[in-house]
N, CA, C and O atoms as a MOPAC input file, in Angstrom:
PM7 MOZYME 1SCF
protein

 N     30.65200 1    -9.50800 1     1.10700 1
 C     29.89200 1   -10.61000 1     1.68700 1
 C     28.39800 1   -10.33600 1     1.49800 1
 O     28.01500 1    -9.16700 1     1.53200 1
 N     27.23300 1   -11.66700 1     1.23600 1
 C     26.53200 1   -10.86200 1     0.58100 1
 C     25.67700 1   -10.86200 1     1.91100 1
 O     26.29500 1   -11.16000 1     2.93400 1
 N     24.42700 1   -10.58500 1     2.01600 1
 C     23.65800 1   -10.21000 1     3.27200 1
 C     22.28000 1   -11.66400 1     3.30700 1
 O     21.52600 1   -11.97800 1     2.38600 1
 N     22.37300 1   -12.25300 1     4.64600 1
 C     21.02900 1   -12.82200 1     4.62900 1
 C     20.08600 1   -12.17700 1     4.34700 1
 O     20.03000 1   -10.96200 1     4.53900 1
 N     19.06800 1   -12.94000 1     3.78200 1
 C     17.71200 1   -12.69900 1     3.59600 1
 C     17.11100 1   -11.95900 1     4.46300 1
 O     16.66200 1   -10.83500 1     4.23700 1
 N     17.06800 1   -12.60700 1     5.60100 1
 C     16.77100 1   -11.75100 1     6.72100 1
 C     17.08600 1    -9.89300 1     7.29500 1
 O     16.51000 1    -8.90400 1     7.74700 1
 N     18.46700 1   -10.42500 1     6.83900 1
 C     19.58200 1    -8.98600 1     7.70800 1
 C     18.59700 1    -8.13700 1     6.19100 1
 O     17.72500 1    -7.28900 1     6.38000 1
 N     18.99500 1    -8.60100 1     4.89300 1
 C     18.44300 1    -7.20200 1     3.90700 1
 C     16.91800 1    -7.03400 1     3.85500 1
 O     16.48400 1    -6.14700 1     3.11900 1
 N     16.24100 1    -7.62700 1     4.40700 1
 C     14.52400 1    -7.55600 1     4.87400 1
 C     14.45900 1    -6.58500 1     5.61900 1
 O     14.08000 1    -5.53000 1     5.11100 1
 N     14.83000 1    -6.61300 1     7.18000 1
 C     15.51900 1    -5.59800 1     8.44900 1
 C     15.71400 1    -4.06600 1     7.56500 1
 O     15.09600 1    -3.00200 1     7.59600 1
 N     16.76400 1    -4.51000 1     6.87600 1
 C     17.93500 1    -3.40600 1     6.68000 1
 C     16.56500 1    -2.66200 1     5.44700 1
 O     16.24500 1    -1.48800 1     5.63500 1
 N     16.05400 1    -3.26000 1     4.57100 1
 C     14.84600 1    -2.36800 1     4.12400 1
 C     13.67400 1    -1.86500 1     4.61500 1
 O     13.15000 1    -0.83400 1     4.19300 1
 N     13.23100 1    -2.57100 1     5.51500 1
 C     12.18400 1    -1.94200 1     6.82100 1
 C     12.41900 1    -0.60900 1     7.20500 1
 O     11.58600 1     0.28700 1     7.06900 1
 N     13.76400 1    -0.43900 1     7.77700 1
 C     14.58500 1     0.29200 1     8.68500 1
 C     14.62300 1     1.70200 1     7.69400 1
 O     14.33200 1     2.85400 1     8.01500 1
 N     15.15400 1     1.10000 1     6.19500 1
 C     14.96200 1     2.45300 1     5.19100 1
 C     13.64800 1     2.87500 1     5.16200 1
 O     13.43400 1     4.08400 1     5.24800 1
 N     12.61200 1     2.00200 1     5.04300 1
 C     11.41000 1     2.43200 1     4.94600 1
 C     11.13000 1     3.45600 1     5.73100 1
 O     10.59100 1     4.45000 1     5.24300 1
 N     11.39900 1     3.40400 1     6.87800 1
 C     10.79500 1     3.85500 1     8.14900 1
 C     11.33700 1     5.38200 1     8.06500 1
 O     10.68100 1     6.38300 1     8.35400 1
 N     12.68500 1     5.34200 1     7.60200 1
 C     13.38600 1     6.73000 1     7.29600 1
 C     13.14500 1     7.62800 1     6.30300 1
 O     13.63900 1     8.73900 1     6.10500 1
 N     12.01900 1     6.77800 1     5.48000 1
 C     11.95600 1     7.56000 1     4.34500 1
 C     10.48700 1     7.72900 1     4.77500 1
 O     10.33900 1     8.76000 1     4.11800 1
 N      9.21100 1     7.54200 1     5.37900 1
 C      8.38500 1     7.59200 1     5.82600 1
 C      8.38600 1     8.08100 1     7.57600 1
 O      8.34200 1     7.21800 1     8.45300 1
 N      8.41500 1     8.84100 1     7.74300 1
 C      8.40400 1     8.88500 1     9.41900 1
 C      7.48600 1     9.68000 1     9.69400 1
 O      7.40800 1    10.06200 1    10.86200 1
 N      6.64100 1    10.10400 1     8.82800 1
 C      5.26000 1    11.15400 1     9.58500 1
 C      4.21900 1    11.03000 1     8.74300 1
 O      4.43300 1    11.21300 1     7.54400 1
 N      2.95400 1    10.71300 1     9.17600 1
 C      1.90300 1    10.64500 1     8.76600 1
 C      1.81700 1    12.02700 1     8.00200 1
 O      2.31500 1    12.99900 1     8.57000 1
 N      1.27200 1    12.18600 1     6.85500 1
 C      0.82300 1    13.16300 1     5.41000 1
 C     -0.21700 1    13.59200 1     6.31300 1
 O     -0.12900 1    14.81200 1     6.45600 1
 N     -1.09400 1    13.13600 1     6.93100 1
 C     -2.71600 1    13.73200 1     7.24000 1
 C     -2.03100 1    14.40400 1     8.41400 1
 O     -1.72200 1    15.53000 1     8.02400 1
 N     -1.74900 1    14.27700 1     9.35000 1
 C     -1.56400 1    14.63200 1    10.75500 1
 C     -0.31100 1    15.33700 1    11.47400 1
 O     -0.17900 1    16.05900 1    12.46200 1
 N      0.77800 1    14.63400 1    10.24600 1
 C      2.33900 1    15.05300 1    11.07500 1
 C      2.88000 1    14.68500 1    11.90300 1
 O      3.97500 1    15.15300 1    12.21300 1
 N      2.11500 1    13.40900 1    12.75600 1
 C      2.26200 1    12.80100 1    13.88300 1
 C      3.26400 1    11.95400 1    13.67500 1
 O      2.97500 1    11.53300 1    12.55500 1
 N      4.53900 1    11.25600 1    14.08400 1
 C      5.35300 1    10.34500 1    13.63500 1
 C      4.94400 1     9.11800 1    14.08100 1
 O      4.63400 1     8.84400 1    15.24100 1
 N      4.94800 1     8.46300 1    13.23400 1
 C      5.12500 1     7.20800 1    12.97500 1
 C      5.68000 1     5.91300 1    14.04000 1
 O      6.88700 1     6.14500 1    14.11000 1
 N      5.44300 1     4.85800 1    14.77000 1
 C      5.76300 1     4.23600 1    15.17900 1
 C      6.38000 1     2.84600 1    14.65200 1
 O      5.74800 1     2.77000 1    13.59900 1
 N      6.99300 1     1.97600 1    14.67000 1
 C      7.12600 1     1.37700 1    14.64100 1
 C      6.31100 1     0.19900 1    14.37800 1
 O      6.38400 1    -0.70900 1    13.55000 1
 N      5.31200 1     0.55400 1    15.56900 1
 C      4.10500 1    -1.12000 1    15.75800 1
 C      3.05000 1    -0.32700 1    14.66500 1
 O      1.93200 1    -0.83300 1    14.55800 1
 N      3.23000 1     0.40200 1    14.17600 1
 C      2.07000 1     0.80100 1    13.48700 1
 C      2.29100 1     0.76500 1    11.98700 1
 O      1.88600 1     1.39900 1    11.01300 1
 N      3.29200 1    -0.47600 1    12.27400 1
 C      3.78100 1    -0.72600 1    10.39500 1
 C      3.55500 1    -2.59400 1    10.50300 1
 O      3.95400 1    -3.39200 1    11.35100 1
 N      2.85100 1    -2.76200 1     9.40500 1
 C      2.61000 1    -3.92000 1     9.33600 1
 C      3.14600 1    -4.75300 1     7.58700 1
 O      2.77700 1    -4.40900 1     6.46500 1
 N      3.94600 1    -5.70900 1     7.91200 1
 C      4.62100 1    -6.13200 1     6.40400 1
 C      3.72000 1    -6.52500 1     5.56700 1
 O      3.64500 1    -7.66500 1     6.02500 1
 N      3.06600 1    -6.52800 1     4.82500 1
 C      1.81400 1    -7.15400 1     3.85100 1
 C      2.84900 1    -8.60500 1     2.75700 1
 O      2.77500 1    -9.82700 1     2.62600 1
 N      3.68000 1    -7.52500 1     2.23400 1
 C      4.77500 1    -8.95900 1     1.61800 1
 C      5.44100 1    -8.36100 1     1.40800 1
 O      5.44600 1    -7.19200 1     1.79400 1
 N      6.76400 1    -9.16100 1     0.32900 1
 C      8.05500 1    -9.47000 1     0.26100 1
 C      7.86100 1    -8.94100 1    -1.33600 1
 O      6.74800 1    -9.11500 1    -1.83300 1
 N      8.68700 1    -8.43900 1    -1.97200 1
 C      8.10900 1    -7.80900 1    -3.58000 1
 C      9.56000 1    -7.85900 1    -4.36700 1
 O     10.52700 1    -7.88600 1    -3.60600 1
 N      9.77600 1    -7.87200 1    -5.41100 1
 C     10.95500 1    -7.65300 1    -6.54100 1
 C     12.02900 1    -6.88900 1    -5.44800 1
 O     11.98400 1    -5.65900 1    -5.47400 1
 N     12.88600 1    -7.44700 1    -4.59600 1
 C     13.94400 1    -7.00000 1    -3.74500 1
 C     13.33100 1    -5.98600 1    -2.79600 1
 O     14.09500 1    -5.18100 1    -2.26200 1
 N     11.70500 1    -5.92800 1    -2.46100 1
 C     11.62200 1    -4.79800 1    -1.33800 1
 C      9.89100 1    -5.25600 1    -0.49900 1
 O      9.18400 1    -6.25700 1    -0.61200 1
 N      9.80300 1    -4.52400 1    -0.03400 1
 C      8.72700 1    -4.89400 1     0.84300 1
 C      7.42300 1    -3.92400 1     0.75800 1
 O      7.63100 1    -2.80000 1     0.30200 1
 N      6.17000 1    -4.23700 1     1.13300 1
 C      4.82200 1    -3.54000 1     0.72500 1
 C      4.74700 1    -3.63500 1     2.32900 1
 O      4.93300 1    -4.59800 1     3.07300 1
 N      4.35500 1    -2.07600 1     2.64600 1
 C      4.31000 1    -1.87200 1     3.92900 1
 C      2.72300 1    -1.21600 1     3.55400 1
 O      2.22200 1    -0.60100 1     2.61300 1
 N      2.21600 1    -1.81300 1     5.06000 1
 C      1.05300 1    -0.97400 1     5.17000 1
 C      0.95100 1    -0.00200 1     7.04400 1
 O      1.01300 1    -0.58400 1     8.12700 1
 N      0.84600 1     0.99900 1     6.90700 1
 C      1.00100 1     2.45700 1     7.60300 1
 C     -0.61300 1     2.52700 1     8.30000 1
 O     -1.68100 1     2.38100 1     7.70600 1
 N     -0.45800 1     2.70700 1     9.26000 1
 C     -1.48300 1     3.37500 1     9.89500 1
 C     -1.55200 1     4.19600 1    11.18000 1
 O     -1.16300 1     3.73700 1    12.25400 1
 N     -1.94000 1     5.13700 1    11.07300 1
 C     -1.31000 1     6.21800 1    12.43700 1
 C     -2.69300 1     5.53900 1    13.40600 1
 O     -3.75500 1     4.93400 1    13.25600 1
 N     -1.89500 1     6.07200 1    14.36400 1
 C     -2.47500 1     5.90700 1    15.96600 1
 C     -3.20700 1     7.00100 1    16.19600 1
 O     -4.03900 1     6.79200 1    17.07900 1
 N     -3.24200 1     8.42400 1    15.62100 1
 C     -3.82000 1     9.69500 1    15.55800 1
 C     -4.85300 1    10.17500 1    15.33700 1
 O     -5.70100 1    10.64100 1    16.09800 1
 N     -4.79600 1    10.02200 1    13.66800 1
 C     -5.94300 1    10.51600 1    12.97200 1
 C     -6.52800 1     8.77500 1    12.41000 1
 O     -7.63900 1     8.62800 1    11.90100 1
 N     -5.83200 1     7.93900 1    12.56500 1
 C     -6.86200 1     6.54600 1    11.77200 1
 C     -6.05900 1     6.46600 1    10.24500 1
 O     -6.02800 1     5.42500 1     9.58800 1
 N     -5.59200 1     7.40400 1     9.92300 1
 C     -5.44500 1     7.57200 1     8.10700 1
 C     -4.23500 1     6.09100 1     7.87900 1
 O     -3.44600 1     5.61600 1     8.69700 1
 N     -4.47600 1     5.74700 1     6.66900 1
 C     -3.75000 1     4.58100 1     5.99500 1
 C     -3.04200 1     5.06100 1     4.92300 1
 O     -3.39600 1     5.75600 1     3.97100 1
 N     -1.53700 1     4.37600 1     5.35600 1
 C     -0.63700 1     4.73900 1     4.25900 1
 C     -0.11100 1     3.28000 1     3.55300 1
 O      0.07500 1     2.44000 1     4.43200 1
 N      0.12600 1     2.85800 1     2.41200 1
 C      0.44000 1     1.79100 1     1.69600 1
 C      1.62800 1     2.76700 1     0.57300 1
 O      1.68800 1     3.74500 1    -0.17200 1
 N      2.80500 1     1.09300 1     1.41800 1
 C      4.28900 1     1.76900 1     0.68500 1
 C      4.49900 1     0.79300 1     0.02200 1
 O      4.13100 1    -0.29900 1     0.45600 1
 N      5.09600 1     0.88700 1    -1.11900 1
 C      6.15700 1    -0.20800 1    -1.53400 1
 C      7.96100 1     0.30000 1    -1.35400 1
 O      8.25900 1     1.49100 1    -1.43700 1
 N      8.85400 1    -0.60700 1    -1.14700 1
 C     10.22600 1    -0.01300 1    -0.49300 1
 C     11.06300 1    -0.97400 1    -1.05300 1
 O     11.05800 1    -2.10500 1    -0.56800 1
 N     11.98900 1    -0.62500 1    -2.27300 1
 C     12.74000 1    -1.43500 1    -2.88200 1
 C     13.84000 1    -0.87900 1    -3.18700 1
 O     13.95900 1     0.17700 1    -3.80800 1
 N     15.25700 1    -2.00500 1    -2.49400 1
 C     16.86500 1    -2.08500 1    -2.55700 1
 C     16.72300 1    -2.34200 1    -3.66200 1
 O     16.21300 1    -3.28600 1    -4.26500 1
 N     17.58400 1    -0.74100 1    -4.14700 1
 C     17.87200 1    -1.45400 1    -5.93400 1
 C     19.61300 1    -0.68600 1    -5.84100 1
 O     19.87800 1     0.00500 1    -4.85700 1
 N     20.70700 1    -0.91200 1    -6.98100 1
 C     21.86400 1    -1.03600 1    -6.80800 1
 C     22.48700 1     0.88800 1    -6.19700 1
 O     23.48100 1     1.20200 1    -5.54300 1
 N     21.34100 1     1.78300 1    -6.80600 1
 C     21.44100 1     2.57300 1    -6.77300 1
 C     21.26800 1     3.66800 1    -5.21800 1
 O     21.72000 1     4.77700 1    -4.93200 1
 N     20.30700 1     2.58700 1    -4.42200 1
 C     19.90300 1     3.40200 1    -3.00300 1
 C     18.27200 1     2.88200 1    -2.85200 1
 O     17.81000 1     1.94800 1    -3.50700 1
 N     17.61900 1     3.56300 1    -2.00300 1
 C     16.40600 1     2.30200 1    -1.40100 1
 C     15.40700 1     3.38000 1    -2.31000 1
 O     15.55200 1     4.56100 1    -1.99600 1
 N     14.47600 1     3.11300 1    -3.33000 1
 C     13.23700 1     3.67900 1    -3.74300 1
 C     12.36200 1     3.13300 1    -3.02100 1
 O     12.50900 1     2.02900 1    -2.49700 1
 N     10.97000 1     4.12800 1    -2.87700 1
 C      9.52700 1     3.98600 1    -2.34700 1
 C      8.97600 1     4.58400 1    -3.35600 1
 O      9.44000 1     5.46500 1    -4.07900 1
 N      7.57800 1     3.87200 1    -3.38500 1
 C      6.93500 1     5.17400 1    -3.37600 1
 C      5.21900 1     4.55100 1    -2.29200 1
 O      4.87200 1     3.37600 1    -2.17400 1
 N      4.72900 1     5.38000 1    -1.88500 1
 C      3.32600 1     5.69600 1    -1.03200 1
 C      2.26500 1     6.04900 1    -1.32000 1
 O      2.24700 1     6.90400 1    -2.20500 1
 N      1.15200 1     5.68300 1    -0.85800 1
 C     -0.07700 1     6.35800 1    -1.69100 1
 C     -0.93300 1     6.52900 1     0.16100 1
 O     -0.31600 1     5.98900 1     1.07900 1
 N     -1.97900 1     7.10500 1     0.42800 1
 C     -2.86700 1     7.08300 1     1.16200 1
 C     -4.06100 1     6.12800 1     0.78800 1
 O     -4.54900 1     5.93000 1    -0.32500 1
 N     -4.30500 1     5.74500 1     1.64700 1
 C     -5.48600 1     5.03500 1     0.80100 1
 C     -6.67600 1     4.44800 1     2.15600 1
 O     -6.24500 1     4.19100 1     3.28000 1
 N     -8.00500 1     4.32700 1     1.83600 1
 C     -8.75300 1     4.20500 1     2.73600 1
 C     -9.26500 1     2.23200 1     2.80400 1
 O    -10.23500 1     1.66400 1     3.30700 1
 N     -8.03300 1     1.71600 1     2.02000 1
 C     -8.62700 1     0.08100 1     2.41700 1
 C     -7.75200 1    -0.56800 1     3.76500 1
 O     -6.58700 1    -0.48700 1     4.15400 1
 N     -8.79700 1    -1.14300 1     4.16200 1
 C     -7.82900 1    -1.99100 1     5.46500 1
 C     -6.83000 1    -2.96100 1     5.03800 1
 O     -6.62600 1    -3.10800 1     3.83300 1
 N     -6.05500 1    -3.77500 1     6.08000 1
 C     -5.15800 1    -4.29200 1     5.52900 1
 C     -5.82200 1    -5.65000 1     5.19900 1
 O     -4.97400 1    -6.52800 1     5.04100 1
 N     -7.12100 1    -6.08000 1     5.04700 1
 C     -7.23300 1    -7.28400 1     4.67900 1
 C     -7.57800 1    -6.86700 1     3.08000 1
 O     -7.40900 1    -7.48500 1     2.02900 1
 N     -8.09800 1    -5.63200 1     3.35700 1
 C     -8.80200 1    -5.28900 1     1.57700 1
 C     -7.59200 1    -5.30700 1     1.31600 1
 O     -7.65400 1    -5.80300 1     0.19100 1
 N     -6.45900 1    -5.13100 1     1.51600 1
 C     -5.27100 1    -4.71700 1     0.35200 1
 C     -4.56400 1    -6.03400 1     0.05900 1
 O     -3.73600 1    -6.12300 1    -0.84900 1
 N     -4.94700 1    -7.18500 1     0.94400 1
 C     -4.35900 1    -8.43100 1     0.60400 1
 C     -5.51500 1    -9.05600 1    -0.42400 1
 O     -5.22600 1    -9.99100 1    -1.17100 1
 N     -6.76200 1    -8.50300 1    -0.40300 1
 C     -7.85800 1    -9.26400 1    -0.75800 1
 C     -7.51300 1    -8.88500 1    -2.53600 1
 O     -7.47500 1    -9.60400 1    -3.53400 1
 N     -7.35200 1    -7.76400 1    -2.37100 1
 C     -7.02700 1    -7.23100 1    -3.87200 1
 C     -6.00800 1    -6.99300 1    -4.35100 1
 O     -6.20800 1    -6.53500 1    -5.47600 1
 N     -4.79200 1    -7.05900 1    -4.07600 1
 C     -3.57500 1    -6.77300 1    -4.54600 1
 C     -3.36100 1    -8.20200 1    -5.75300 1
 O     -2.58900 1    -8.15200 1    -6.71100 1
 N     -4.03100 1    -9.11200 1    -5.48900 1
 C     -3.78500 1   -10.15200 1    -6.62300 1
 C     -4.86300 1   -10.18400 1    -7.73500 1
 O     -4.68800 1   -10.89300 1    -8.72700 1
 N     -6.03800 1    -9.38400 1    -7.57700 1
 C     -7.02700 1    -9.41300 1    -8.13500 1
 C     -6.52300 1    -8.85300 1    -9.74200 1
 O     -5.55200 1    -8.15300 1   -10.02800 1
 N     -7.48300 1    -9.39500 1   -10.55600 1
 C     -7.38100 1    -9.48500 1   -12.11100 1
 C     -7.50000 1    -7.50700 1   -11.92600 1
 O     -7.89400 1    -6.99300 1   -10.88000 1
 N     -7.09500 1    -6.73000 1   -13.09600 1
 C     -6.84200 1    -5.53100 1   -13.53000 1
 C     -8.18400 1    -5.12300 1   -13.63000 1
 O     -8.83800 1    -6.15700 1   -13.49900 1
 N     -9.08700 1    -3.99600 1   -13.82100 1
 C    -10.71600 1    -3.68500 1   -13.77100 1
 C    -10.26200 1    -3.47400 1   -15.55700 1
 O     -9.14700 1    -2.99700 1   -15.77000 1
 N    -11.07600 1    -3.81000 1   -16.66800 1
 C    -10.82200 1    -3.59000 1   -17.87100 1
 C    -11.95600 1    -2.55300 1   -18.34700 1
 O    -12.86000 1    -2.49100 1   -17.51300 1
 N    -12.11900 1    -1.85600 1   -19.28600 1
 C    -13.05400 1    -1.14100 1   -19.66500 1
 C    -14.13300 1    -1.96100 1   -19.69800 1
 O    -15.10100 1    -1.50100 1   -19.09300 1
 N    -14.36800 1    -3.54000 1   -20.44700 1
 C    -15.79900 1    -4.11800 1   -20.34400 1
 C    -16.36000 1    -3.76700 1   -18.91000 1
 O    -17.32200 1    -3.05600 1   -18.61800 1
 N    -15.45300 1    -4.49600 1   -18.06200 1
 C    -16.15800 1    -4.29300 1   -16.66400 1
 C    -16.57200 1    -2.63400 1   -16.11900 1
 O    -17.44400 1    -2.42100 1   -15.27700 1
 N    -15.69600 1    -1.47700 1   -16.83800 1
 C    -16.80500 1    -0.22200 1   -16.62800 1
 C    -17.72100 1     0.22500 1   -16.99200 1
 O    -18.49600 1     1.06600 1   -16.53600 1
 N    -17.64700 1    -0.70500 1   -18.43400 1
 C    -19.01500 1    -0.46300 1   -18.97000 1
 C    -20.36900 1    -1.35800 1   -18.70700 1
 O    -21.59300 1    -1.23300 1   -18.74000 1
 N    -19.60000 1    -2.10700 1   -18.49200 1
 C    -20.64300 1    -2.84200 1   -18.20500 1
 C    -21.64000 1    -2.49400 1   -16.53500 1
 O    -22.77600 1    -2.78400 1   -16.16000 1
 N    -20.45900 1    -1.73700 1   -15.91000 1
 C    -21.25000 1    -1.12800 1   -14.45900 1
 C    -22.26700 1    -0.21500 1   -14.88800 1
 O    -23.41700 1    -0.07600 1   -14.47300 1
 N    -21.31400 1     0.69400 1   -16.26600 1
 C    -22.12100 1     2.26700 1   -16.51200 1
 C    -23.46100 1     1.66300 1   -16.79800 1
 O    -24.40900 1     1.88800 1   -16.04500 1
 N    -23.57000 1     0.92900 1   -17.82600 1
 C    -25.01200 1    -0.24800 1   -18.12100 1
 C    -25.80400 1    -0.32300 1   -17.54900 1
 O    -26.96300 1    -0.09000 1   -17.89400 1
 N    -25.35000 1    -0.74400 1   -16.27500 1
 C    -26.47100 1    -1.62200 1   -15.08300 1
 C    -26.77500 1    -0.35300 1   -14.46200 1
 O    -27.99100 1    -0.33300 1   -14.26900 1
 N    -26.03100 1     1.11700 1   -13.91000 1
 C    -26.22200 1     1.97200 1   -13.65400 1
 C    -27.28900 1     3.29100 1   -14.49000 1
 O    -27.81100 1     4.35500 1   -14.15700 1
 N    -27.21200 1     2.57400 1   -15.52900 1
 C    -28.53700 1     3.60400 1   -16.61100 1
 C    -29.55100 1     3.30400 1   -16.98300 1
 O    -30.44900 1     4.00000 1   -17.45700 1
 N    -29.45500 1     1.45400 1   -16.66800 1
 C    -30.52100 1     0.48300 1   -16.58400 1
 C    -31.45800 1     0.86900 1   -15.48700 1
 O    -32.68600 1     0.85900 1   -15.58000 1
 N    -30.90100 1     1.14100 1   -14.65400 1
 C    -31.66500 1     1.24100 1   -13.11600 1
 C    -31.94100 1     2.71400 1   -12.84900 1
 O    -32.90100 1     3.18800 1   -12.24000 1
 N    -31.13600 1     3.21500 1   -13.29800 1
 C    -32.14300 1     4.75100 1   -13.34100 1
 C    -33.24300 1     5.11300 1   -14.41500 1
 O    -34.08400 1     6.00400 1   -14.30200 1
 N    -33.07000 1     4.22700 1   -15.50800 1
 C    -34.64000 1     4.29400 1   -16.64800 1
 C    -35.73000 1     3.62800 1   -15.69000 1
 O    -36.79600 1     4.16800 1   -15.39100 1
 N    -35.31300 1     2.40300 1   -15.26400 1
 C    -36.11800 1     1.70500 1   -14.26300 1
 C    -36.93600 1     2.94200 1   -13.23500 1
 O    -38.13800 1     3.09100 1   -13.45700 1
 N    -36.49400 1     3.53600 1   -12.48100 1
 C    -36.66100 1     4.32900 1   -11.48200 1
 C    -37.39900 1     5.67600 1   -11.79800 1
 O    -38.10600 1     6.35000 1   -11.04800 1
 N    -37.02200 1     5.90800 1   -13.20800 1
 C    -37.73000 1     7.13000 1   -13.74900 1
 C    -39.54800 1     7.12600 1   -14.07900 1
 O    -40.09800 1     8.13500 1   -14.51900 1

């Protein structure tokens, strides 16, 4: 029988939580209210982590695939609006680093 939408949303949260249960910075475990869903992704969910402890931010992705539940996590210091603000944003391409390095060597000849 196959599973509501709902029940396999739950039922991947729930893995999440098991496969994440202690903050990397602190060791402190993890609560519950201190997981917030950002979205819904290719069969799994983008969790964003933040301890009650130390402040530190964890960003998961958590995906039911036929085999058992994969994650993977990163730490990261954006809030959860920066990570909605940019998660759709265009890729940074080399023009756009060079073009920073540019304006950055521009302004230090300037300054010299």
């Amino acid at each position: 029988m196959e599973k509501s939408m709902n029940q396999k949303n739950k039922e991947i949260i729930q893995h999440s939580l098991k496969l994440i249960k202690h903050c990397p910075v602190c060791a402190n475990k993890y609560e519950d209210s201190q997981l917030r869903v950002l979205d819904w992704v290719d069969n799994g969910v983008l969790i964003y982590f933040m301890c009650k402890y130390c402040q530190s931010s964890l960003l998961a992705q958590i995906s039911e695939m036929p085999f058992g539940v994969v994650g993977s996590a990163m730490l990261t210091d954006l809030s959860v609006s920066e990570v909605i603000k940019f998660r759709n944003a265009n890729a940074i391409t080399v023009d756009d680093v060079l073009e920073v390095y540019e304006k950055l060597e521009g302004s230090k000849t300037m300054s010299s």
